[in-house]
C-alpha positions as CSV (number, residue, x, y, z in Angstrom):
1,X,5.8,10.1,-3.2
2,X,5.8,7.4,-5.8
3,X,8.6,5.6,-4.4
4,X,6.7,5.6,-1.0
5,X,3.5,4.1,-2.3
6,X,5.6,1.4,-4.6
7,X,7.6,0.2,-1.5
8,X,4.4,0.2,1.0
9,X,2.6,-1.9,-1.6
10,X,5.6,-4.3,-1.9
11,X,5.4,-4.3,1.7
12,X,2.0,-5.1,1.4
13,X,2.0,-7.8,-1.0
14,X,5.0,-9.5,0.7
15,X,3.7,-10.2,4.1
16,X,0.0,-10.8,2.7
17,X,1.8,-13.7,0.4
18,X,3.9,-14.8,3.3
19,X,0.6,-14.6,5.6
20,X,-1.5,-16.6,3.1
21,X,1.5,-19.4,3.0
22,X,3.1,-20.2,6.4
23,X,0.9,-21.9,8.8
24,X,-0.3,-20.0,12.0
25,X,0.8,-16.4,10.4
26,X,-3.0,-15.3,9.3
27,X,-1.9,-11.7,11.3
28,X,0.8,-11.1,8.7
29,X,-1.9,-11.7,6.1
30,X,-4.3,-9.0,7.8
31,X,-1.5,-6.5,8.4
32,X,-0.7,-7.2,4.8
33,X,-4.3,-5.9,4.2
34,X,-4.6,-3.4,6.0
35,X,-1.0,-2.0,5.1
36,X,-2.6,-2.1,1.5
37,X,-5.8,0.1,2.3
38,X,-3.8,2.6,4.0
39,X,-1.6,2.6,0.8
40,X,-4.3,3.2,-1.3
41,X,-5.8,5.9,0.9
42,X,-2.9,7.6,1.2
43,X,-2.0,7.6,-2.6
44,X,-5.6,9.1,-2.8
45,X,-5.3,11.6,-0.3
46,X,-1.6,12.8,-1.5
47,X,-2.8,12.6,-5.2
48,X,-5.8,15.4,-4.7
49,X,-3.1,17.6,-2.8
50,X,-0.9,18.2,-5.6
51,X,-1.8,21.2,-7.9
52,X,-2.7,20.6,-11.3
53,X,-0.7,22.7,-14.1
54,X,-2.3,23.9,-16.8
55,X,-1.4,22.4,-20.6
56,X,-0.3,25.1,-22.7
């Protein structure tokens, strides 16, 4: 799960950075974007699903 979100986010930051610097390629900086949010809503999402244990 962790692996999942690191590599989306890398994802993320890679084509926003590439979006922000090439001329003409402003869609690879919103994809970039969006690709983040759905990162970070997914992390949420998975992160309330798994159970807590208790400390003992």
């Amino acid at each position: 799960m962790l692996v999942t979100f690191l590599l989306l986010l890398l994802v993320a930051v890679v084509l926003g950075i590439i979006g922000a610097a090439a001329d003409g390629l402003g869609y690879l900086l919103a994809f970039g974007v969006v690709l983040f949010v759905a990162d970070v809503a997914f992390a949420a999402v998975a992160s309330r699903r798994v159970p807590r244990r208790p400390v003992r």
